[in-house]
Backbone bond lengths (Angstrom), bond angles and torsions (degrees), N, CA, C in turn:
res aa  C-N    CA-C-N  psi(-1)  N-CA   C-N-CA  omega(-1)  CA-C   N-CA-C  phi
1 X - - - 1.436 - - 1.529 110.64 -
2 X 1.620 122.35 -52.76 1.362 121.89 174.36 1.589 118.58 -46.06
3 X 1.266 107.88 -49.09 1.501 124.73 162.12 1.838 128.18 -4.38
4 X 1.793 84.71 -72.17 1.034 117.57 -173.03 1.677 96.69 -86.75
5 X 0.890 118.23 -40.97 1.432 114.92 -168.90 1.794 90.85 -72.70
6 X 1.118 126.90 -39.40 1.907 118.78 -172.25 1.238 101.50 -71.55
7 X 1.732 138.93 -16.96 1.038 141.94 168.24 1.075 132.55 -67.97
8 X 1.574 119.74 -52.05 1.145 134.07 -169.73 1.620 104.89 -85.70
9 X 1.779 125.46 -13.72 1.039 117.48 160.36 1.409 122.45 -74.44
10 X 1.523 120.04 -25.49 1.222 121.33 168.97 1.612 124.74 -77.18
11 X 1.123 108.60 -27.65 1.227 112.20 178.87 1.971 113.96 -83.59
12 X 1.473 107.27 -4.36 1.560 112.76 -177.24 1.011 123.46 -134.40
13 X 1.661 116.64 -52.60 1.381 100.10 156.57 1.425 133.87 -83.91
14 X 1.322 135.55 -0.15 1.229 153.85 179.64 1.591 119.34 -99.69
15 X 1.482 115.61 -15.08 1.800 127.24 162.15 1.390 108.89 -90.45
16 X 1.531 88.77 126.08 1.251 91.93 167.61 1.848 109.21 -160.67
17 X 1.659 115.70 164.20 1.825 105.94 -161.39 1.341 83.18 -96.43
18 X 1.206 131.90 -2.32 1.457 116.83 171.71 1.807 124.67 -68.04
19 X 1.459 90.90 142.76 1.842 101.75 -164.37 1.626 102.14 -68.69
20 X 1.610 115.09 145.79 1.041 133.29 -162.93 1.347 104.82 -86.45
21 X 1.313 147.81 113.92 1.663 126.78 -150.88 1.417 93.79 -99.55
22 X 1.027 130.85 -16.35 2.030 115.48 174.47 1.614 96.52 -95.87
23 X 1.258 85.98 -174.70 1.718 134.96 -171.20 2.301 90.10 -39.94
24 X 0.960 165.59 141.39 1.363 147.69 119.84 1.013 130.56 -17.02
25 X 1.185 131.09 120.70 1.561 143.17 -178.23 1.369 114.12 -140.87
26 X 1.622 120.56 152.55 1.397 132.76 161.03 1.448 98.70 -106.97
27 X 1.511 109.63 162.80 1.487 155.76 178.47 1.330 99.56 -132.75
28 X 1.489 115.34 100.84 1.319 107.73 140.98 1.835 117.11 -95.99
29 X 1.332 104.58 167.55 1.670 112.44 -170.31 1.487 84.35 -158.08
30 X 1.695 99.19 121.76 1.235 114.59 -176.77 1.683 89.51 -125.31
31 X 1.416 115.17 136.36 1.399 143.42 165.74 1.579 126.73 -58.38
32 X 0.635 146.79 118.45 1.795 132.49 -174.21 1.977 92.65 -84.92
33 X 1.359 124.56 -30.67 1.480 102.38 165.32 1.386 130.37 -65.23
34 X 1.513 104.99 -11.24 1.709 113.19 171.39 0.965 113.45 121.04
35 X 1.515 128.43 1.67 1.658 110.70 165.49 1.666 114.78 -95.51
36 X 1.223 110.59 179.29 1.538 113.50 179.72 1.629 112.93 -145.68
37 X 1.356 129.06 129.72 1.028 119.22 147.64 1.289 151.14 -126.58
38 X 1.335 144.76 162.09 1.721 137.92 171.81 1.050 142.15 -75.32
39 X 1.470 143.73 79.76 1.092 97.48 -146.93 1.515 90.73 -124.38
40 X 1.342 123.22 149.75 1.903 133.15 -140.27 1.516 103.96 -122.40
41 X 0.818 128.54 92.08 1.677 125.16 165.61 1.343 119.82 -69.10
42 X 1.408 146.15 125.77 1.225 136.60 -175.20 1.656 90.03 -163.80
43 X 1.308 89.26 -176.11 1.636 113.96 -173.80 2.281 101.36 -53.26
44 X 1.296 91.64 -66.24 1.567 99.28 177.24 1.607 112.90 -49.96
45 X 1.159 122.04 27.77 1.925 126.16 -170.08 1.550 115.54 66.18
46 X 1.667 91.93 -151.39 1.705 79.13 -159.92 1.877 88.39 -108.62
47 X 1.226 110.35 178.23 1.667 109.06 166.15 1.834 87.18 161.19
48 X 2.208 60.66 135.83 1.795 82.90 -175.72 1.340 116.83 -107.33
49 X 1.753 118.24 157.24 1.514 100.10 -172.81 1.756 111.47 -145.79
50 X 1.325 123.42 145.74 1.407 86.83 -157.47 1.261 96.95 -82.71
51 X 1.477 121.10 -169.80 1.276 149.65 -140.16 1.544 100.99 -133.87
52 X 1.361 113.98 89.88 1.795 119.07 169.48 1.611 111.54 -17.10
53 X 1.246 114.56 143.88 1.698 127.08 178.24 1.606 97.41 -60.06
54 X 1.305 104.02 -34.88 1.838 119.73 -159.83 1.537 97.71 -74.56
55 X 1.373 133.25 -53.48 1.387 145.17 -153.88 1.816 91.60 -111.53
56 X 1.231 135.08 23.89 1.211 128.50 -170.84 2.199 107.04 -97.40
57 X 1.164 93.89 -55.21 1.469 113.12 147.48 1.753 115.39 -34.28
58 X 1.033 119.99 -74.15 1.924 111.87 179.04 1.677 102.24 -82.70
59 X 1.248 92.77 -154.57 1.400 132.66 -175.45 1.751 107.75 -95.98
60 X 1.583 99.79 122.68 1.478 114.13 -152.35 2.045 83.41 -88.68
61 X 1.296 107.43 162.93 1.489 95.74 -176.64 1.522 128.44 -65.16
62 X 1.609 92.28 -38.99 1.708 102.38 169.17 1.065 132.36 -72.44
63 X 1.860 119.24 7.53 1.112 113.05 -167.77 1.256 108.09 -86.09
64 X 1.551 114.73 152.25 1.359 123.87 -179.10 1.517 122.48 -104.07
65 X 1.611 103.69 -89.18 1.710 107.97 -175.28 1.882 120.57 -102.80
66 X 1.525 111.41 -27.43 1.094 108.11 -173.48 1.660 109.62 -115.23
67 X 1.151 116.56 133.71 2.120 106.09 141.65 1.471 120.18 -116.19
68 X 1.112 88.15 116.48 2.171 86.80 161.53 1.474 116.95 -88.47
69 X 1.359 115.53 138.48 1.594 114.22 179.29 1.758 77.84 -116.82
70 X 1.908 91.94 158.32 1.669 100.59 151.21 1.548 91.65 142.54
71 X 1.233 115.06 158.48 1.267 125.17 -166.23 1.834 107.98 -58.34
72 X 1.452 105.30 136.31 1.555 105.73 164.56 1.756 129.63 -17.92
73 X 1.237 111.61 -55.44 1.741 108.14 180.00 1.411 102.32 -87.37
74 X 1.311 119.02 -3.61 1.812 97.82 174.88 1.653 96.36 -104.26
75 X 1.241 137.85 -1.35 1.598 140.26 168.19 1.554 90.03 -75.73
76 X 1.182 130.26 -61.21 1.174 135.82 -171.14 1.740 130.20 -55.42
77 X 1.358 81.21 -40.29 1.796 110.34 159.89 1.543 125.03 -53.14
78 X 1.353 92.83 -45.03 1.640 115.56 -163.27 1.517 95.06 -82.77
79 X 1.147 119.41 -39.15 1.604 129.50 -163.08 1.308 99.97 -67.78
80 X 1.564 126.46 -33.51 1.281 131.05 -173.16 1.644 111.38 -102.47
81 X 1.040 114.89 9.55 1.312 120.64 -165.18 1.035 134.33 41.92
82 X 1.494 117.07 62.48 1.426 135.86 -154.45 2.026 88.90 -115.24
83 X 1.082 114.64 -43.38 1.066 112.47 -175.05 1.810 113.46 -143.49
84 X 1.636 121.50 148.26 1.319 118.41 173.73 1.204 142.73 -62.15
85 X 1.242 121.71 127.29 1.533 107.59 176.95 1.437 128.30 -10.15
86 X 1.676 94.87 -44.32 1.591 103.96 -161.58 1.902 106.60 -44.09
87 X 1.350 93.88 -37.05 1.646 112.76 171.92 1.555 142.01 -29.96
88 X 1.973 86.97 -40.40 1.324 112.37 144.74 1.797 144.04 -107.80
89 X 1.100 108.11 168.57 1.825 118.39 163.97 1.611 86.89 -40.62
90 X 1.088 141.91 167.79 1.377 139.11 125.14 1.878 99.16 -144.39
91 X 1.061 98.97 127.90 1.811 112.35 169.91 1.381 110.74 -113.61
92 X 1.209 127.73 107.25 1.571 124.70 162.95 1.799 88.23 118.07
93 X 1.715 99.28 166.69 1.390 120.34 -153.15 2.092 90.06 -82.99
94 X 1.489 104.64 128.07 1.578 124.37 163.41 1.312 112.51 -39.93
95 X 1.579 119.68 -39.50 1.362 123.04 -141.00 1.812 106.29 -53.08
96 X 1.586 119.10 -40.79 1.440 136.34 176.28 1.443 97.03 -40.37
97 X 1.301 123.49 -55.49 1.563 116.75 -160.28 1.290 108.46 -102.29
98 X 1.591 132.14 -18.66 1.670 128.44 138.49 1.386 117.09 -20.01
99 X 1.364 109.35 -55.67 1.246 127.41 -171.89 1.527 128.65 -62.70
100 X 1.611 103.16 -45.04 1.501 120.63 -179.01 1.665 108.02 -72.26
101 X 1.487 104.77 -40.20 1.451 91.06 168.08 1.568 119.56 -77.99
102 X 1.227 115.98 5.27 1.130 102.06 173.17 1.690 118.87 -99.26
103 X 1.142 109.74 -11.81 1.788 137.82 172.47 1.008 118.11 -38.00
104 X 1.293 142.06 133.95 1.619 116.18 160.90 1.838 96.63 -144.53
105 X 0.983 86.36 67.61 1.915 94.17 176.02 1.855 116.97 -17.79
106 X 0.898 138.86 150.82 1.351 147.73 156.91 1.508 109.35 -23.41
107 X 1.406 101.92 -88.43 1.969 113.70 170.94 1.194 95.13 -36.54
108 X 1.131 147.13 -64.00 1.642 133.50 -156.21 1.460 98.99 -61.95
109 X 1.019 116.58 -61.91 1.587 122.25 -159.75 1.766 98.71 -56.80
110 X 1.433 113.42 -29.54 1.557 109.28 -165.52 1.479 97.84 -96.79
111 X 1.798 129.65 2.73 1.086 90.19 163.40 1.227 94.80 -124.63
112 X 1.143 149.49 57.31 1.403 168.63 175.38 1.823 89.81 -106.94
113 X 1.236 120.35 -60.03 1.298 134.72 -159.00 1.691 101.56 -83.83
114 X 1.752 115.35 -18.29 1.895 89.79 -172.40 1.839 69.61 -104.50
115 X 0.893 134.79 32.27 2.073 115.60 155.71 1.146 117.42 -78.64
116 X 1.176 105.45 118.10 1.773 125.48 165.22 1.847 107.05 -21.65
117 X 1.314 113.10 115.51 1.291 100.76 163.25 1.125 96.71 -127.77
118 X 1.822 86.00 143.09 1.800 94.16 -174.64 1.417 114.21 -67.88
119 X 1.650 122.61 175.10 1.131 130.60 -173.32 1.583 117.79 -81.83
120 X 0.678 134.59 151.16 1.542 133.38 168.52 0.864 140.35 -61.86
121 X 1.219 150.20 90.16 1.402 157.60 -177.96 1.209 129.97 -20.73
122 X 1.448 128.46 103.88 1.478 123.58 -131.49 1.964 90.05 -123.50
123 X 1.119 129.79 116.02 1.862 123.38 -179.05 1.097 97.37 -135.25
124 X 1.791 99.72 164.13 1.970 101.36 -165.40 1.039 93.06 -106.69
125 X 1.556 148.60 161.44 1.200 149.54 176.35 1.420 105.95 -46.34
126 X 1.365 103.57 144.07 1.262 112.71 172.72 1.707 120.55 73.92
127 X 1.157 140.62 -18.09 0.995 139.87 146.10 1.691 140.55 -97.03
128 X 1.359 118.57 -168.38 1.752 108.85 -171.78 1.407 89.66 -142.28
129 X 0.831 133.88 105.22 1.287 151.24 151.90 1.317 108.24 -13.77
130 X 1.535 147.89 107.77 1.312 139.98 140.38 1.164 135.74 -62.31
131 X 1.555 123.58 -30.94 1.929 134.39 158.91 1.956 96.90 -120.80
132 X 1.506 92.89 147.93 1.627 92.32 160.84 1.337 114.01 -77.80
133 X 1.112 93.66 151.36 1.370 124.76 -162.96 1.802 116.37 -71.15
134 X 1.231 128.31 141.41 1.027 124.51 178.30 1.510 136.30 -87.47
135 X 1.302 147.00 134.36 1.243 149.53 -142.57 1.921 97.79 -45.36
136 X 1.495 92.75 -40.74 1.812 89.27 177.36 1.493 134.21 -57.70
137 X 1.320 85.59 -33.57 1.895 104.29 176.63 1.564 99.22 -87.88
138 X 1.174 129.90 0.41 1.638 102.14 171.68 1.895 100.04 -74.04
């Protein structure tokens, strides 16, 4: 399940056609259940890809400054800042993924901004509302 869940965060919330504003870098994140992936920041946005069973073991070609090893939900963990690097293997300089969390691409920000936010909770003095209220009772 973690697996799939460290995947499908890389492959959705972490792609994007928006331009990478530093220097190009890879992230690899290698799995201790056995998968691996790349994932490439450059000018053309970000996009992740997995990492052959065969080439999972070395150094993938695009890789650049960092690798994290460690089981699926603690890659996943770490990604969200649930827990520290220290948590993982890490080989090569953080600074690439310092960075990404610090990112907030265009598309992200615009669809952060068209999400439904609910309405505000509207009560008359002195009471607590048990159902919201209807356009008549405002």
């Amino acid at each position: 399940m973690a697996l799939d869940g460290f995947e499908d965060f890389l492959l959705t919330r972490l792609a994007t056609p928006c331009a990478w504003p530093h220097e190009p870098a890879a992230v690899e994140f290698h799995a201790t259940e056995g998968l691996a992936w790349c994932l490439t920041l450059a000018g053309a946005g970000a996009r992740s890809t997995r990492i052959p069973a065969s080439a999972a073991t070395g150094s993938h070609p695009d890789a650049a400054g960092v690798r994290l090893h460690g089981t699926a939900s603690d890659l996943l963990l770490f990604m969200y800042d649930r827990i520290p690097a220290s948590f993982l293997r890490v080989d090569g300089d953080l600074l690439p993924l310092d960075r990404l969390r610090a990112w907030e691409p265009e598309e992200w920000a615009a669809r952060r901004d068209r999400r439904p936010r609910p309405a505000p909770e509207r009560r008359r003095a002195g009471t607590v509302p048990l159902l919201p209220l209807t356009p008549a009772e405002l």
